[in-house]
MIPA-774113 format. One line per 4 residues: number of its first residue (from 1); for each residue x, y, z negated of C-alpha. Coordinates in Angstrom, 3 decimals. Layout:
// residues N
NUM) X,Y,Z  ...
END
This chain:
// residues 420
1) 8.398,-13.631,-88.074  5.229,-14.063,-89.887  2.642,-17.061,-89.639  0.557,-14.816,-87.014
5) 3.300,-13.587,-84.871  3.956,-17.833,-84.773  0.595,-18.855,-83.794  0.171,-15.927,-81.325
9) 3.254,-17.160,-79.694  2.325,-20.829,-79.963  -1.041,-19.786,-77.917  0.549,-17.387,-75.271
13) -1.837,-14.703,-76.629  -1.709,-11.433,-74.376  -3.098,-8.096,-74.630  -5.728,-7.328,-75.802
17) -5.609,-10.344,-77.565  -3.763,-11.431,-81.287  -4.028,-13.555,-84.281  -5.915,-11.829,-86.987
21) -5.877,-14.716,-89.415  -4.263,-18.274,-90.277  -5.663,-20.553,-92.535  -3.026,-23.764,-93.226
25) -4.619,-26.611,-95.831  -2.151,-29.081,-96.368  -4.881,-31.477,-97.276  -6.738,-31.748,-94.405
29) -3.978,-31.405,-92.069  -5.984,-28.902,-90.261  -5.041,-25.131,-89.551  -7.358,-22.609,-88.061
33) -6.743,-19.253,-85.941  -8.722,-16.619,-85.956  -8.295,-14.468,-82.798  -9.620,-11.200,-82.101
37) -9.114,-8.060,-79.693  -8.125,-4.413,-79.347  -10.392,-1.642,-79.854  -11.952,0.389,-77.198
41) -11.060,-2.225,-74.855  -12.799,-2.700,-71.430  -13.705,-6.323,-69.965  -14.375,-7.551,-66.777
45) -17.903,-8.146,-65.991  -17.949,-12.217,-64.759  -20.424,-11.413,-61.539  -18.529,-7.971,-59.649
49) -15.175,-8.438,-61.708  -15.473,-4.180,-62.683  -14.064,-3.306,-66.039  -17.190,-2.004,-68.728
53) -17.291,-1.110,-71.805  -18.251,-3.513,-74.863  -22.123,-3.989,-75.659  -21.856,-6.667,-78.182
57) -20.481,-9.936,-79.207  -21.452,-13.514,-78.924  -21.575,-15.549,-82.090  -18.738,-16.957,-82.948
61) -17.142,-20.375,-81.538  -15.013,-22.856,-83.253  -13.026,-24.450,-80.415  -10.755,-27.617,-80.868
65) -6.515,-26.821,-79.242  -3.743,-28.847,-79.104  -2.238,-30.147,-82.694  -0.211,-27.617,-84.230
69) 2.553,-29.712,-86.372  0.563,-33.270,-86.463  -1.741,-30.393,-87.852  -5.435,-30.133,-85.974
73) -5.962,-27.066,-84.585  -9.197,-24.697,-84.451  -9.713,-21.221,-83.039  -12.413,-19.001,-84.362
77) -13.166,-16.145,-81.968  -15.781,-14.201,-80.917  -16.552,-13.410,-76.776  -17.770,-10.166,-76.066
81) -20.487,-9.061,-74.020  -20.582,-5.901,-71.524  -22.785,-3.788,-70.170  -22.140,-3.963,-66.467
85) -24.361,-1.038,-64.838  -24.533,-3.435,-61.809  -25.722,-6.378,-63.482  -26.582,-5.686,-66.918
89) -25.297,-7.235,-70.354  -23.246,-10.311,-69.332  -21.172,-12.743,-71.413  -17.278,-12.359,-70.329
93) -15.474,-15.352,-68.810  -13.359,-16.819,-71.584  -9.564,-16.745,-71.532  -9.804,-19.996,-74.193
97) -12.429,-22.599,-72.992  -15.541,-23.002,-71.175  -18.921,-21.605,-72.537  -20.152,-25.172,-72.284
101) -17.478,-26.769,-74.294  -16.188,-26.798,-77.626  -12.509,-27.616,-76.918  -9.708,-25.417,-75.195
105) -8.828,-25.904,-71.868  -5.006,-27.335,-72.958  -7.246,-29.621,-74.949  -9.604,-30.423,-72.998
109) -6.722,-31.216,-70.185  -4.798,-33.329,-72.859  -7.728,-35.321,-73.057  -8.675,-36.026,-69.552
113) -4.914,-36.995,-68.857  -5.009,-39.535,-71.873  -8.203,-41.175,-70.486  -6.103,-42.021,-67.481
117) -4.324,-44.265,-69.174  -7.090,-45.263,-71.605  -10.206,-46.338,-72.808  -12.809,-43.423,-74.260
121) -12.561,-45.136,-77.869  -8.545,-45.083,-77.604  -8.953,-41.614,-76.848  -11.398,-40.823,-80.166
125) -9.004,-42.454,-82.312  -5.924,-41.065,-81.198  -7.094,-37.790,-80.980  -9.742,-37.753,-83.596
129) -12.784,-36.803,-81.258  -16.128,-39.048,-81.053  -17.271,-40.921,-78.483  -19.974,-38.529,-77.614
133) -17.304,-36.002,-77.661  -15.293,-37.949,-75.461  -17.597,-39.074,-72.673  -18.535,-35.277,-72.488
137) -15.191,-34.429,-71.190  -15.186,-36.794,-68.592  -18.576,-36.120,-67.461  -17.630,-32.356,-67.320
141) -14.180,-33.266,-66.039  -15.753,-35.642,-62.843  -19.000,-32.512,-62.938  -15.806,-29.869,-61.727
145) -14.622,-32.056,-59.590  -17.368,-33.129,-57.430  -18.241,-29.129,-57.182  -14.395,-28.722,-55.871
149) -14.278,-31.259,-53.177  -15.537,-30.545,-50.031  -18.762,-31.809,-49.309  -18.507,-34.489,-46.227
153) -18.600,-38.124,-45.224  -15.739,-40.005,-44.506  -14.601,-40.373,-40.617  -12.915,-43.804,-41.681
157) -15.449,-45.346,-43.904  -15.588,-48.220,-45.970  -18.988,-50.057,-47.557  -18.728,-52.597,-50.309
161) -20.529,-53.263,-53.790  -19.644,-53.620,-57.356  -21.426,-55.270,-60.644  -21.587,-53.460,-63.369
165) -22.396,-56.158,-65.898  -23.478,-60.181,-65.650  -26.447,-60.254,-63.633  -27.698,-58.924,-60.549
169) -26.566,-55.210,-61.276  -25.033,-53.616,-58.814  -23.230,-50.139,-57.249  -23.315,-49.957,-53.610
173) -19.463,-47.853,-52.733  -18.887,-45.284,-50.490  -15.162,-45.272,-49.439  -12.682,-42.812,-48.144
177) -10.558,-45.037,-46.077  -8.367,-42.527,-44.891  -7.432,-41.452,-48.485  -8.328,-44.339,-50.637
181) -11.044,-43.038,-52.684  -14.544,-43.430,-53.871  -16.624,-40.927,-52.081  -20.273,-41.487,-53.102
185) -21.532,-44.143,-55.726  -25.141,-45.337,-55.068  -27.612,-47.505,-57.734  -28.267,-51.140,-56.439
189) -27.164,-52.291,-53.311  -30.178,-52.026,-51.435  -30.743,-50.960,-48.063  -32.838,-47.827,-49.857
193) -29.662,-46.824,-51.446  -27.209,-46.715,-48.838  -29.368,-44.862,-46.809  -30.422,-41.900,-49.852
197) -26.158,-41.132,-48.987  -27.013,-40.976,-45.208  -29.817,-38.830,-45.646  -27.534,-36.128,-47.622
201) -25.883,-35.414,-44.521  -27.196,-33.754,-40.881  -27.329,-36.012,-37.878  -23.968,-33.572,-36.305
205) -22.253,-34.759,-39.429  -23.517,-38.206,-39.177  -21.939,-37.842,-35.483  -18.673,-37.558,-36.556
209) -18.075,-41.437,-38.710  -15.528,-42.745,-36.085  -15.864,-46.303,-38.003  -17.462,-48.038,-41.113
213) -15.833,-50.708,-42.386  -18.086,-53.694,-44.332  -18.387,-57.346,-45.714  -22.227,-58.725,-43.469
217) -24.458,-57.817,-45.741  -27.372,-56.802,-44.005  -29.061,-53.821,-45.984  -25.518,-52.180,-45.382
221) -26.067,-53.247,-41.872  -29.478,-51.838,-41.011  -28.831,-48.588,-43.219  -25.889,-48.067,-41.170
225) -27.730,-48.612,-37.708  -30.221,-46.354,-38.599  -28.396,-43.250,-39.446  -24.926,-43.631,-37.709
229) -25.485,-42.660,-33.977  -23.894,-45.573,-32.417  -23.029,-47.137,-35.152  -23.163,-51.219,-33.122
233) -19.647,-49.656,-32.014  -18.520,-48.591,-34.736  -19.515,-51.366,-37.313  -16.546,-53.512,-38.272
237) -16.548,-56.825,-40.156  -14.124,-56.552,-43.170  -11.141,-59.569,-42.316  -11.283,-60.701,-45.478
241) -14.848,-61.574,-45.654  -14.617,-62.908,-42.035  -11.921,-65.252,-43.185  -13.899,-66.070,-46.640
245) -16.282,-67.807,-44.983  -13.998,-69.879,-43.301  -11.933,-70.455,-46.740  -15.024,-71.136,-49.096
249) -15.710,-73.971,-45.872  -12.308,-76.011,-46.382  -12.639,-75.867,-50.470  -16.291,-76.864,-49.824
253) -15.210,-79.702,-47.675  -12.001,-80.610,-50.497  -14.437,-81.223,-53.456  -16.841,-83.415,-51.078
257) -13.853,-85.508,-50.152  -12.055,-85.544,-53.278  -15.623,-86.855,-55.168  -16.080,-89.390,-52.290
261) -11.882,-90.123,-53.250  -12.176,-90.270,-56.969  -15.045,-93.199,-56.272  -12.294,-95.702,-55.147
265) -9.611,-94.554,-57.251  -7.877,-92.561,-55.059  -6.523,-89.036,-56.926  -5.027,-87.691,-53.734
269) -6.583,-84.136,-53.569  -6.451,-83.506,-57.614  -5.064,-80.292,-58.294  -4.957,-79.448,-54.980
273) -7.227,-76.220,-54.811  -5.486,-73.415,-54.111  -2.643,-74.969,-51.266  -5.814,-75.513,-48.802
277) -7.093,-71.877,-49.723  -3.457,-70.140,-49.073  -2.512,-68.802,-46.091  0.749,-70.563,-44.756
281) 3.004,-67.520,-45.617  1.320,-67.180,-48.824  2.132,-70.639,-49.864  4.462,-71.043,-53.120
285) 7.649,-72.251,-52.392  7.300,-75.720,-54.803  4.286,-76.674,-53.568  5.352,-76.798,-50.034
289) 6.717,-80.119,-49.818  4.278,-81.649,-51.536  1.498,-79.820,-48.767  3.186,-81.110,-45.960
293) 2.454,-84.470,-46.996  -0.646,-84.033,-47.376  -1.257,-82.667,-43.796  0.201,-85.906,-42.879
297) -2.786,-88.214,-44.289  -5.839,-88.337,-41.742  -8.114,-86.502,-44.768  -11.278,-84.362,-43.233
301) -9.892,-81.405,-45.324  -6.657,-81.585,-42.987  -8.772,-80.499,-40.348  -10.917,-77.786,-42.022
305) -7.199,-76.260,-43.096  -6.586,-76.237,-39.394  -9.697,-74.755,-38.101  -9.528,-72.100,-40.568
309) -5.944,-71.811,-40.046  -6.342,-71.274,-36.302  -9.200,-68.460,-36.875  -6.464,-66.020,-38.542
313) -4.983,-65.981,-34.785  -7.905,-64.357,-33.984  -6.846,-61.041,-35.278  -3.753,-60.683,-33.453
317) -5.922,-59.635,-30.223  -6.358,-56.303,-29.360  -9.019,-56.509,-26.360  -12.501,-57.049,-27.697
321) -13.437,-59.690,-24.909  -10.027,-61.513,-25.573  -10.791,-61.935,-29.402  -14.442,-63.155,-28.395
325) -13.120,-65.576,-25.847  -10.637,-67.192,-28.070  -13.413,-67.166,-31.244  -15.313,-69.149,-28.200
329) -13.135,-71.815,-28.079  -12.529,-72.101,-31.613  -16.008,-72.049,-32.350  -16.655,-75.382,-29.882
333) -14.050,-76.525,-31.964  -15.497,-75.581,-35.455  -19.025,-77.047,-34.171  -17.538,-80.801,-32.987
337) -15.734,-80.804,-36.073  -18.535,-83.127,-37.802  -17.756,-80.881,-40.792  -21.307,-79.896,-42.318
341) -19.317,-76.257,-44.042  -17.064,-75.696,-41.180  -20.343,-76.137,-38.986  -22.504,-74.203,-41.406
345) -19.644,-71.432,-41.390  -18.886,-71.175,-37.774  -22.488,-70.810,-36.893  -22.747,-67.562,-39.652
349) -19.510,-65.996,-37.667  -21.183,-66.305,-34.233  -24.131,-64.862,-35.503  -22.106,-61.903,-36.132
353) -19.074,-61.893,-33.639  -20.554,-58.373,-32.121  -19.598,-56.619,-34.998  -16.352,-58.850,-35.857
357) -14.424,-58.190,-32.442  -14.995,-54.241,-32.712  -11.934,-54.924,-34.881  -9.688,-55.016,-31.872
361) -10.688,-51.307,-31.208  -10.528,-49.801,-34.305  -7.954,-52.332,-35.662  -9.036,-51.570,-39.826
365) -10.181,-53.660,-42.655  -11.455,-52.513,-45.742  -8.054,-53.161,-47.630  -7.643,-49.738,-49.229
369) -11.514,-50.431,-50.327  -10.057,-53.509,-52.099  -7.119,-51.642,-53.905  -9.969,-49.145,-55.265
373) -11.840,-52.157,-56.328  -8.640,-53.155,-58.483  -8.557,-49.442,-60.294  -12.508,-49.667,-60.885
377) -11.550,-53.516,-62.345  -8.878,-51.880,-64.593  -11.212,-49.035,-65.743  -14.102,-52.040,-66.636
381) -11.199,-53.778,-68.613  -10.429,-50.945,-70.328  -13.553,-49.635,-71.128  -14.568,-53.629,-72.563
385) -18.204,-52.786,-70.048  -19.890,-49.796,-70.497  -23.048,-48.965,-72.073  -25.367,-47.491,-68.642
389) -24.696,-47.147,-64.939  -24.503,-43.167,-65.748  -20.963,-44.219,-67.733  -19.967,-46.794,-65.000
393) -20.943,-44.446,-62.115  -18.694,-41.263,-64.240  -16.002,-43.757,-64.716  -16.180,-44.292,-60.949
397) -15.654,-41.079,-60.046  -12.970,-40.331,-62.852  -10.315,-42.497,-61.830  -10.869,-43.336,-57.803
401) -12.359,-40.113,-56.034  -9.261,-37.954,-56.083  -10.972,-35.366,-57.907  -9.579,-31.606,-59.410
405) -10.125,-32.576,-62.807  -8.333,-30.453,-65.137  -10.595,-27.369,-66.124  -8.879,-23.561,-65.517
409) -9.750,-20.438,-66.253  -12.898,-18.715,-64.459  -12.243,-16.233,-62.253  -14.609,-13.228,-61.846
413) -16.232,-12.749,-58.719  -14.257,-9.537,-57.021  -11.187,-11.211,-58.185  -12.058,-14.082,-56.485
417) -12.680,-12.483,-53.271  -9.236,-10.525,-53.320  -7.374,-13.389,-53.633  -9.512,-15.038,-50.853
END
């Protein structure tokens, strides 16, 4: 079997289709195909999918494939044009890569799976490809997949914001709740650019959010009101940033103590952080003995612990007016503490209880939000920041909107409509 027959095999070459020359230099570890077709051949015109005859051929392209023996890999070929008597002299759909790209589509899959796992610049210098090079994949990789996904807003949805750098530089998140993923990634986290998502959609879609899920900032608040039909119903306070204000309270009320403490001498509540901040059932085994006794000292942190403690029992209602009747009581409580944070806190909540207690109904936090947040975290890492919100935004996209990725062969319209 010659060198030819090889490579044909090697690249699943079918009629009309072969290898017409190899080129192997040792040197450069590089080896490159030359691929041509049968004579007399007809090709299917990319618009009505009818066979024609040639007219001409494109120049020729130089595309980058998979390494052939630790050996990198070009194909020369040349795409011809037909003469469709529908719709003229048209280009054919390539078997090899995409007319926009100067990789094959194995390679250009090979290197949207690697930059899964990591950074652009790992990817360049594992498989030899630029950076340029390699944020054009991705943005053509995330470009497919935004065209494949079905244009719609989330029935469970999820609002939060992400920095992209130090600073006030910010993303405003769309989330898919329902399948964990990013759905729409907005500049700043204005009330402007939540709303430049709502306005995409039709009031009928609009209709159909049965929830949105959301930390109480208020641009997300009004943007929300004034799109969302209904939306005071369907607004629910994220748990987590309920319970954060009642958290940062008790660590705010530790350091005032423990500086008022270290005054006399008294070293009681060093190192002590992160027991008051834990959740009972979160606490670490060896540092339970040495909480309990100091819930047994009359400190004014013991009783911000237990007023933020006793809030967590608030989400174990599922009645709206029970939830607000017991946040009534603990609120009184909260307020009498003669706690200047727990007071400061509680009076924040009960500003927006409304929107808190519609948690009974819908009975959803923004949790799955929170695990995307860790991915987008892991891409930032990765990446060591990126360069503009374009990259951040792309990066966004790439690795938490469930996207089709991979590019595929093009289809030609009549084709297309068969299999449909």
């Amino acid at each position: 079997m010659d060198e030819k027959q090889v490579f044909k095999n090697l690249l699943g070459l079918r009629r009309p289709w072969y290898v017409s020359m190899v080129e192997i230099d040792a040197q450069k570890h590089r080896v490159d195909v030359w691929i041509e077709h049968e004579r007399n051949i007809l090709f299917a015109c990319p618009e009505c999918g009818k066979h024609c005859p040639i007219y001409d051929h494109a120049p020729e392209r130089v595309l980058r494939h998979l390494n052939a023996f630790e050996h990198e890999t070009f194909l020369h070929i040349r795409l011809p044009r037909v003469r469709c008597a529908e719709h003229g002299v048209k280009l054919i759909l390539s078997d090899f890569g995409e007319n926009n790209s100067a990789m094959t589509y194995a390679f250009e899959s090979h290197l949207i799976a690697m930059a899964h796992e990591c950074s652009i610049e790992g990817v360049g210098r594992l498989c030899n490809v630029s950076r340029t090079s390699g944020w054009s994949v991705i943005e053509r990789a995330v470009a497919r997949g935004r065209d494949r996904k079905p244009f719609r807003l989330p029935e469970r949805m999820g609002l939060d914001e992400k920095s992209i750098a130090k600073g006030q530089k910010y993303e405003s998140l769309v989330y898919d709740l329902g399948h964990g993923t990013v759905e729409y990634v907005c500049d700043d986290r204005r009330q402007e650019s939540l709303e430049s998502c709502y306005r995409m959609f039709t009031q009928d879609e609009l209709a159909q959010v049965k929830v949105v899920t959301m930390d109480m900032w208020d641009p997300f608040i009004a943007a929300t009101r004034a799109y969302v039909p209904k939306a005071d119903s369907k607004i629910v306070f994220d748990r987590y940033h309920v319970m954060r204000y009642a958290v940062d309270a008790v660590d705010k009320v530790r350091k005032q103590e423990h500086a008022i403490l270290r005054k006399i001498g008294d070293e009681t509540l060093m190192g002590t952080k992160y027991p008051w901040l834990w959740s009972q059932e979160n606490m670490r085994e060896y540092r339970k003995g040495e909480f309990e006794a100091l819930r047994n000292k009359d400190l004014k942190v013991c009783r911000a612990w237990a007023i933020k403690e006793n809030l967590r029992h608030m989400w174990y209602y599922r009645y709206g007016k029970c939830m607000r009747d017991y946040f009534d009581k603990w609120y009184w409580w909260a307020t009498h503490s003669r706690l200047a944070p727990v007071k400061k806190a509680a009076a924040t909540l009960k500003a927006h209880i409304d929107n808190t207690v519609t948690y009974a109904k819908h009975q959803i936090t923004n949790a799955l939000g929170e695990s995307v947040n860790a991915k987008i975290e892991k891409a930032k890492r990765m990446a060591c920041g990126f360069r503009n919100r374009d990259h951040y935004k792309t990066a966004i996209y790439f690795h938490c909107d469930g996207l089709d990725l991979f590019p595929r062969p093009a289809t030609p319209l009549a084709l297309r409509e068969a299999h449909a």
